[in-house]
C-alpha positions as CSV (number, residue, x, y, z in Angstrom):
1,X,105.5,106.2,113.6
2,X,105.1,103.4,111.0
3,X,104.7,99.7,111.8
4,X,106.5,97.0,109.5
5,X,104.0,94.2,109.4
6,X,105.2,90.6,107.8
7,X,102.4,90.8,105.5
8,X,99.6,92.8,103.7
9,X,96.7,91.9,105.8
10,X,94.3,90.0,104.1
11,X,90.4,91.5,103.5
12,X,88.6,89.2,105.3
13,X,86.5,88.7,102.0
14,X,89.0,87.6,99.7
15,X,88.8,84.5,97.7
16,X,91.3,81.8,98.9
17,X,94.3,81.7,96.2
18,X,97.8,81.4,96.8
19,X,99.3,82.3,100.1
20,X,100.6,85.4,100.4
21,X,104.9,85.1,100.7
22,X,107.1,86.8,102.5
23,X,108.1,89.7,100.6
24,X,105.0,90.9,100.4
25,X,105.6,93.6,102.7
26,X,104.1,97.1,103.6
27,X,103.9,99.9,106.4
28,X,101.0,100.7,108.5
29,X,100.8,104.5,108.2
30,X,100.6,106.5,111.2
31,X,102.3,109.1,113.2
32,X,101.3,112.5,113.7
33,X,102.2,113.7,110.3
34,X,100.2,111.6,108.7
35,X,97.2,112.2,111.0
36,X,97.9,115.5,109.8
37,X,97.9,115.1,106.2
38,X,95.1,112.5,106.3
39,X,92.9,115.4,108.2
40,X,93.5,118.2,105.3
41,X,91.8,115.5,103.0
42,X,89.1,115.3,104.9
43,X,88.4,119.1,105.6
44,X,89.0,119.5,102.2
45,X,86.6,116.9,101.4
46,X,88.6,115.1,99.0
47,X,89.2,111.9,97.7
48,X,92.3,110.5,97.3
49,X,93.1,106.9,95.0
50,X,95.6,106.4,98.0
51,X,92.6,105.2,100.7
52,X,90.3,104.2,97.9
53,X,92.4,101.2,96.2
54,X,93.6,100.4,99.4
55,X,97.2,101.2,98.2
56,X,99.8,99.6,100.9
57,X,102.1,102.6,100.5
58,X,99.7,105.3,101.2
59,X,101.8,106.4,104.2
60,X,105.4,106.1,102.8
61,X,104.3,108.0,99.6
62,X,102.6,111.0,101.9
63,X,105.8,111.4,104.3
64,X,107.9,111.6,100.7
65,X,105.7,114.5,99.6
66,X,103.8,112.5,96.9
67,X,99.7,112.3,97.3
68,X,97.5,111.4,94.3
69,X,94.0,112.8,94.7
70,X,90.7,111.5,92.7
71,X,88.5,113.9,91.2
72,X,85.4,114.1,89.7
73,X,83.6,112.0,92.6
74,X,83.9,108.8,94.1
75,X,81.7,106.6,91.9
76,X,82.9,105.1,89.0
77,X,80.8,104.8,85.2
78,X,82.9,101.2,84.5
79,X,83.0,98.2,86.3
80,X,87.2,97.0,86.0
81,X,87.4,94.0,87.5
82,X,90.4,94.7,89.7
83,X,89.5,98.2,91.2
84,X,88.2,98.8,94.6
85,X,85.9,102.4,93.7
86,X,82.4,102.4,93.7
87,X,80.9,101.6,90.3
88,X,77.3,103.2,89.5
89,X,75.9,106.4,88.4
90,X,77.7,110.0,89.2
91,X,75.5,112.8,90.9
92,X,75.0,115.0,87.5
93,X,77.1,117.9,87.0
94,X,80.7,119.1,88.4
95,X,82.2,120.0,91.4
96,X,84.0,123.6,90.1
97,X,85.3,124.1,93.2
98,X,86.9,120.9,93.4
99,X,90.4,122.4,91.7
100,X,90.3,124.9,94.2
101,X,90.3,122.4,97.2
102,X,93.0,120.5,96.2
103,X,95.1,122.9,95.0
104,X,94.6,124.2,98.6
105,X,95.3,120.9,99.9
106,X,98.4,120.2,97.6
107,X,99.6,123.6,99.6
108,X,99.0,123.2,102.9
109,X,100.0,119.6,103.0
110,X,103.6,120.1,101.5
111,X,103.2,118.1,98.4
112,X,105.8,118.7,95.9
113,X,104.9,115.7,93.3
114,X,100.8,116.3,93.6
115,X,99.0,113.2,90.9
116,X,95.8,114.5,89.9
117,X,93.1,110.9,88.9
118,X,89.6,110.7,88.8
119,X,86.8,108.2,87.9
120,X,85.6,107.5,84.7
121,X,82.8,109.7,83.9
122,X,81.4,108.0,80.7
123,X,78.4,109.6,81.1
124,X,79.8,112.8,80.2
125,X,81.2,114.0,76.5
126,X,83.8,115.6,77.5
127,X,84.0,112.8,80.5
128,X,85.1,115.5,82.8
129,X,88.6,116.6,81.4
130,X,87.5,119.9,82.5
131,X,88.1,119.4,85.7
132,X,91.3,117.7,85.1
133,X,92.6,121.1,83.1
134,X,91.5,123.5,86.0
135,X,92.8,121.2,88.5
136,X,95.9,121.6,87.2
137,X,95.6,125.6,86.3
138,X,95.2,126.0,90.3
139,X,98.5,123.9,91.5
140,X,100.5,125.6,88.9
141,X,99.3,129.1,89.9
142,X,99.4,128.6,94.1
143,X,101.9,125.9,94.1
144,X,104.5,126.7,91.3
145,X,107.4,124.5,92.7
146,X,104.9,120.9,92.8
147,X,105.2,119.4,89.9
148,X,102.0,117.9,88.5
149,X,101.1,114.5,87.1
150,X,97.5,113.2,85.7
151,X,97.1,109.7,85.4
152,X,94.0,110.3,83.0
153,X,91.2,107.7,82.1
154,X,90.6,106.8,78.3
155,X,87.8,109.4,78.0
156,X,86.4,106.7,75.1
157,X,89.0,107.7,72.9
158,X,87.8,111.5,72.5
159,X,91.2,113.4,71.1
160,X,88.8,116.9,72.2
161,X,88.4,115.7,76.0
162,X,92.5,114.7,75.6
163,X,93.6,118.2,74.3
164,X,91.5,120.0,76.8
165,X,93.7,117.9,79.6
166,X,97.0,118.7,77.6
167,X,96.0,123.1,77.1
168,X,96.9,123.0,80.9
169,X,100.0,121.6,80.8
170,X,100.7,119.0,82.8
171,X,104.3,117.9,83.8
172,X,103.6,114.0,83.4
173,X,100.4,112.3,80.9
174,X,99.8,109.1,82.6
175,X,97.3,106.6,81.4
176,X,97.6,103.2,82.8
177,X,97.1,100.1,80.6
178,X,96.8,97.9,83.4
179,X,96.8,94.4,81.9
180,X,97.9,92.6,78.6
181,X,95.2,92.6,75.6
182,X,93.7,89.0,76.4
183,X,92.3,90.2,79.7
184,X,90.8,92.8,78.4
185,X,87.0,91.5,78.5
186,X,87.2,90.6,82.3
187,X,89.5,93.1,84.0
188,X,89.1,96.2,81.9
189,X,85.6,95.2,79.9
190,X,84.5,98.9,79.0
191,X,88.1,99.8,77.9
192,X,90.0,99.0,74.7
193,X,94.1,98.3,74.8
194,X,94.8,99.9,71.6
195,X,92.6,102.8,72.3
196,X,94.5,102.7,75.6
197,X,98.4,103.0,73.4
198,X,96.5,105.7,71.3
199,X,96.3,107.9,74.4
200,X,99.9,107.7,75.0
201,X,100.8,107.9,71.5
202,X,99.0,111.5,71.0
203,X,100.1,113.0,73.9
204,X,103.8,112.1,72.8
205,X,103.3,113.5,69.8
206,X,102.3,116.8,71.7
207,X,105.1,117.0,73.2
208,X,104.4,115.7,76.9
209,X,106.4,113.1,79.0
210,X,104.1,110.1,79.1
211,X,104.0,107.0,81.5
212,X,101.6,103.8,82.1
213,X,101.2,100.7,84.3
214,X,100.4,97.5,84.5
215,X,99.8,94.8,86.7
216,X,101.0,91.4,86.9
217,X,99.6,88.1,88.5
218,X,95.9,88.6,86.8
219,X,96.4,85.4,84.8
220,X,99.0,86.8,82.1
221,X,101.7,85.2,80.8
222,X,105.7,87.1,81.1
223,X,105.9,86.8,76.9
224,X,102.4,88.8,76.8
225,X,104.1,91.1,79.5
226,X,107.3,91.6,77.1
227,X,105.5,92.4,74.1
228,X,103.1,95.0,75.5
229,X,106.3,96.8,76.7
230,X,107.5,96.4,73.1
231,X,104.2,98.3,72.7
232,X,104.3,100.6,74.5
233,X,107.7,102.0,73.9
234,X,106.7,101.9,70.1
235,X,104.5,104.8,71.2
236,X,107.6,106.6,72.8
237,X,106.2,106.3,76.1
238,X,108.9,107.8,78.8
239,X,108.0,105.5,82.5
240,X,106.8,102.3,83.4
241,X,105.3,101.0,86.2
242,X,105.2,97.0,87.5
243,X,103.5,96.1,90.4
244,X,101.8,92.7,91.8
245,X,98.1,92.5,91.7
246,X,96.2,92.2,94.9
247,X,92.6,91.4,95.5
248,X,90.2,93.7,97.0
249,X,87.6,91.8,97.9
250,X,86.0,88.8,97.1
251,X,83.9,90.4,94.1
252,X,86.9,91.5,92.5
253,X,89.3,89.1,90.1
254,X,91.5,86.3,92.0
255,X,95.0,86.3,92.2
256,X,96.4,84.0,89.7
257,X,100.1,84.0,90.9
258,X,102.1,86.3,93.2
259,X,105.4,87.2,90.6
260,X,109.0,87.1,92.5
261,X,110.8,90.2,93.0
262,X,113.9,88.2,90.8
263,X,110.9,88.4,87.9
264,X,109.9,92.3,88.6
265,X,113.8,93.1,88.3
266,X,114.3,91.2,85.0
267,X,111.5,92.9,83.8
268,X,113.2,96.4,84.8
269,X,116.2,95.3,82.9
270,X,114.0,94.2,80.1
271,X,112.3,97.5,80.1
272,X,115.4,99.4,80.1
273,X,117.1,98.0,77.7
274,X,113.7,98.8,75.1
275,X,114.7,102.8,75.8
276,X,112.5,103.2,78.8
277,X,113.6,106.3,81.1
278,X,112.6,105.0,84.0
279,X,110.8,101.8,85.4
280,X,109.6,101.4,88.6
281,X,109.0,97.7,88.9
282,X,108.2,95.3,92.4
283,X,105.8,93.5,94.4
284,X,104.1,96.5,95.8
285,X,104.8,99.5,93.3
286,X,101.4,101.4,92.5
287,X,101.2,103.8,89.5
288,X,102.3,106.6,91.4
289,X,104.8,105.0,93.5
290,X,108.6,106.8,93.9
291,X,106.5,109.4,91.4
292,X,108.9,111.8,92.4
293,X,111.6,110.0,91.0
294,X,110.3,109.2,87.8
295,X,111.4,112.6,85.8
């Protein structure tokens, strides 16, 4: 069973900003099922973005059949001023079992849309696209119907770390750009928003379907928003994603504005009408929200 609550509760460290309106709406998970899915994870000892950014559709997602697990640990190598994981220093090496226990996971729990993220591992060359490739190997070769989607860091730009990720074939090459180019320095300070298109623009030109992401009410204004989709769909990228920015804590970046739905639907039509094959856009859509549905 799920309970509709009237609002996302608030962490209790969060700086005061604007109130938090109405639509601003999301569902408890619960229910057997989901005890069930959320105790695979943990056998499996697994990570999953869902419980670590606090996503409010963690539950919805799961009961559709769509889970995005995060590889390569739990602790982050950059410190992005909007994101709830740990930032320090990774335990050394990698966890080569790790595709195995998801895949196994992806099985047993039903998933048929399985997105596959991770940390940034900057302290690695190859910053752990390894991992990614095998990951995605193992679903493909025990779960043939899921489809598979990476929603990949930057890996600093390496094209080898990128090609490594792309030899295994995954169904969707996701890399988020979260924010427009003037907010780089405070909520994505190790990152680089051309770098970022470059991503997209390669894998495209491989070949793949690509999608990114961004968040809104960080402090940006709608004509930055417009002209990074202009942007973005001059790299060919296929799916967007628009969803409202919510504090984690008090450490993290405040919440300079909560955008109206009306806002997130022109945006859509904006979006659409630039070629776009799909945008997701609302208060609380995450990157791999409706994922399913995207392709």
């Amino acid at each position: 069973m799920e309970f509709i609550i009237d609002k996302i509760p608030a962490t209790p460290t969060e700086t005061p900003g604007p109130r938090r309106p109405e639509w601003l709406k999301a569902r408890i998970p619960g229910g057997e099922n989901f005890s069930r899915l959320n105790g695979i994870m943990r056998s499996h000892q697994l990570h999953t973005v869902c419980e670590e950014a606090r996503c409010p559709n963690m539950g919805e997602c799961w009961n559709a059949g769509t889970a995005t697990f995060m590889i390569l640990g739990d602790i982050c190598t950059r410190s992005c001023g909007f994101c709830a994981v740990k930032t320090g220093r990774p335990l050394p090496g990698l966890d080569w079992d790790e595709p195995r226990r998801v895949a196994e996971a992806v099985d047993l729990m039903g998933v048929r849309h399985a997105v596959i993220t991770s940390v940034n591992r900057d302290e690695r060359k190859d910053g752990g696209a390894p991992i990614f490739a095998e990951t995605i190997r193992e679903i493909h070769r025990r779960v043939p119907h899921c489809r598979v989607e990476v929603l990949i860091p930057d890996f600093k730009g390496s094209e080898e770390a990128l090609d490594i990720v792309l030899e295994a074939r995954p169904d969707i090459l996701n890399h988020n750009l979260e924010t427009v180019p003037r907010l780089y320095k405070i909520v994505r300070p190790q990152a680089n928003y051309q770098q970022s298109l470059e991503v997209l623009d390669r894998a495209k030109k491989k070949g793949f379907v690509t999608k990114t992401g961004m968040m809104l009410g960080i402090g940006e204004r709608t004509e930055e928003v417009r002209q990074c989709l202009h942007d973005i769909r001059g790299v060919h990228c296929d799916i967007l994603t628009l969803g409202q920015y919510l504090q984690p804590t008090k450490d993290h970046l405040p919440i300079d504005r909560y955008v109206r739905p009306e806002e997130f639907k022109e945006l859509k039509e904006f979006g659409l009408s630039l070629g776009f094959k799909h945008v997701e856009s609302g208060p609380l859509v995450r990157s791999s929200y409706h994922a399913e549905r995207h392709v």
